[in-house]
N, C-alpha and C positions, 0 to 999 in steps of 0.2 A: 432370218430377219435380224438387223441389227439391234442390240439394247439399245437403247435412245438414252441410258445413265450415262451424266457426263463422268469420263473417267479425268478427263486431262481439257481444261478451259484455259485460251489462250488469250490477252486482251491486249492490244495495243503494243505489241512485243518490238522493240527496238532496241538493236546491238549495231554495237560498229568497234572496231579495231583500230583503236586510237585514232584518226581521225577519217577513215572510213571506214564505212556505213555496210551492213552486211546484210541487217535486216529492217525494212524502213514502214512499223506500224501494222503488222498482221493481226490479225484474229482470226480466230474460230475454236470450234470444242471439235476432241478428238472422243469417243461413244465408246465403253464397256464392250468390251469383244468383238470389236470389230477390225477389220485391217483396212489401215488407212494406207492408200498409194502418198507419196510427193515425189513428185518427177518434176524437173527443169533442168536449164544448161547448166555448164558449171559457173559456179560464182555466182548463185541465184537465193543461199541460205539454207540450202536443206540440209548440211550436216551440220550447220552452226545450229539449227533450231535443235537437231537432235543435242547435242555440248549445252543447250541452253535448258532442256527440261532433265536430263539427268545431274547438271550440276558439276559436268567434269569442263565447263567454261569458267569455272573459279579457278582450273590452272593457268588459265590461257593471260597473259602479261597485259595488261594495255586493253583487254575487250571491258567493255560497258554496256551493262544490261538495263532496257528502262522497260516499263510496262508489268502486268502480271501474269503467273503462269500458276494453275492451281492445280495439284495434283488430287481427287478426291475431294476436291472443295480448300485444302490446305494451300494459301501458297507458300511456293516451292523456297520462296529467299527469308521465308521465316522458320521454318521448320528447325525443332530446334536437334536434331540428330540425321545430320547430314548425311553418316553411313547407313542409316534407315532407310533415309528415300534411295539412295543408288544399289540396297538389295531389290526394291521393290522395283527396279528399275533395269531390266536385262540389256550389256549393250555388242552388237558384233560389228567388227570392224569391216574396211572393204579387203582387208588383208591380213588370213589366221594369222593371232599371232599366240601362240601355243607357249605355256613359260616351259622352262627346260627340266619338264619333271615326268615321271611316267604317265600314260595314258588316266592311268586312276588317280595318281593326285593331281591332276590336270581336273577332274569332275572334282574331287573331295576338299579342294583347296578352302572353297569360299562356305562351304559345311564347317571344316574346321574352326575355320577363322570365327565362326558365330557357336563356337562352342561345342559341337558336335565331337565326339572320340569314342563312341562305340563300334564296333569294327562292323557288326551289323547290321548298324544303320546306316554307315556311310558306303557300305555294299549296295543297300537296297537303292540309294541317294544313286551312285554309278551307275548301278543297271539301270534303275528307270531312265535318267537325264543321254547315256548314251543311246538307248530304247529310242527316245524321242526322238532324237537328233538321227534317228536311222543311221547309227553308225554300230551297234551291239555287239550284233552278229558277227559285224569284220575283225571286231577288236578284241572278243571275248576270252579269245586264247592267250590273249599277250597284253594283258593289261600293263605289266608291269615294265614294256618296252614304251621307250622314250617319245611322248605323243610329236616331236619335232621329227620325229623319222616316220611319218604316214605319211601320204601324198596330199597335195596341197587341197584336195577336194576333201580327203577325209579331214586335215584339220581343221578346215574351215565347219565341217560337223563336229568336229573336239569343240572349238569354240562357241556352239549352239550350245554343246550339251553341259559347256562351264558356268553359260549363261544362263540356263535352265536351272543350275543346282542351287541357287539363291530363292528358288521359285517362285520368282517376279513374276507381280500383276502385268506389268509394259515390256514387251520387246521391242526394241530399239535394233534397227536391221540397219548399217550405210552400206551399199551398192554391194552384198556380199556377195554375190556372182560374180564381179570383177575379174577375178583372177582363176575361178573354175569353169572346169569344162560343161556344157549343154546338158550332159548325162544328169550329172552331179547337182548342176543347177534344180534342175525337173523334180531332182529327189528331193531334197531341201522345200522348194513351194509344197510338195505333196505333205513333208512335214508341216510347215507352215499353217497348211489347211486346217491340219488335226487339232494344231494347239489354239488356233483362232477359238474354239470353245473352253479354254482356260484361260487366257489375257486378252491382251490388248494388245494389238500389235501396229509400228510402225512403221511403213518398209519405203526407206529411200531408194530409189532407184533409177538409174539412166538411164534404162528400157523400158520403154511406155508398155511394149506387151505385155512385159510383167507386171506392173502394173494393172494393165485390165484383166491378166488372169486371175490374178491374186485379191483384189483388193475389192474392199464395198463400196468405197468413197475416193476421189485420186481430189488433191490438192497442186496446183499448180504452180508454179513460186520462178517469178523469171525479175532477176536486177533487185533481190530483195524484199518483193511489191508478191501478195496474192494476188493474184491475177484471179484465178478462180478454185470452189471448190464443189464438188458435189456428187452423187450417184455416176460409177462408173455409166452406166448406160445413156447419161448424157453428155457427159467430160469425152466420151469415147466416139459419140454420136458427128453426124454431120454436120451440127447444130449447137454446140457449146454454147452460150451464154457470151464469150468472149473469141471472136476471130483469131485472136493470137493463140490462144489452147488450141485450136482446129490446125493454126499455124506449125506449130511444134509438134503435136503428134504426126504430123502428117509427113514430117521431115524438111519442111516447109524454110525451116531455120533453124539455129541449135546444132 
């Protein structure tokens, strides 16, 4: 059963890219360990919403954020330690992207960086986070080989477990199966599952099945606009709330 504690409240949320429009006035609260689905076509805001609550949209030239987005009750455009909120905030890409360092300073990088330099901490820090990441086992021999030389499934679990070692409240997932294979995929959601009882988890995705395997709640987001959000068992249903959700799952359009 989901917390019903809002972790991540979202109000009135509008971006656009200098003069179009990306995201045009969402709301909703995202709930304390729970996994939230957002699926729609492309071009519909769901990776821009993810750039918009971690805050890595203040690279982005020319986007313009209006509305609020509160992390914990904080919002997020006030907070006065920027790199606070983006530990608190895990994020994986739709494509590893692994920095060019051994498997273990690939985990111990973002430890370091927050001060950490005992070598047995940052041990325990590794094992656990590649643990998670169901990557351990593969790698435990050869930490110290190049994480860019694993297969593109295992670094896309390097990259869980780099985001794991900050030990963020929020996971922040864009379409990370993209690029790996079914196998690989299955293993990841079975991770997923486990950590769902330590954050929050976010999980964009282009595959709606994934979505209702995975998730408690799917959020819909088509041209910007929520369309709808709610209990996989009705977003999944024959019956959605909105004809276009029934529309696009169904492959309807999209």
């Amino acid at each position: 059963m989901v917390n019903l504690t809002k972790k991540i409240e979202i109000k009135d949320l509008h971006v656009r890219y200098g003069h179009k429009a990306a995201i045009n006035g969402i709301s909703f609260d995202i709930y304390q360990n729970e996994i939230i689905g957002v699926i729609g076509p492309a071009q519909s805001g769901k990776t821009t919403l993810l750039r918009v609550i971690n805050r890595t949209i203040d690279f982005t030239v020319g986007a313009h954020v209006q509305g609020v987005v509160k992390v914990d009750g904080e919002d997020i455009r006030q907070v006065k330690n920027i790199y606070e909120l983006r530990r608190k905030i895990g994020m994986v890409a739709p494509l590893p992207v692994g920095l060019p360092l051994s498997i273990y300073d690939n985990v111990a990088f973002a430890p370091r960086m927050a001060g950490v330099r005992r070598k047995k901490q940052l041990d325990e820090v590794v094992e656990r986070c590649l643990t998670q990441a169901a990557l351990w086992d593969e790698v435990k021999d050869r930490l110290n080989s190049l994480g860019t030389k694993l297969s593109g499934g295992q670094q896309q679990r390097l990259t869980i477990a780099r985001a794991l070692s900050h030990e963020p409240q929020i996971l922040c997932l864009d379409e990370f199966s993209i690029a790996i294979d079914p196998v690989t995929t299955m293993r990841i959601e079975e991770v997923l599952k486990t950590l769902r009882s330590q954050m929050t988890i976010i999980l964009v995705t282009n595959l709606v099945q994934q979505a209702r395997r995975l998730a408690d709640r799917t959020a819909f987001l088509f041209n910007g606009e929520l369309i709808e959000i709610d209990k996989n068992a009705i977003i999944f249903s024959d019956n959605p709330a909105n004809r276009k959700t029934y529309e696009y799952i169904n492959g309807i359009f999209g």
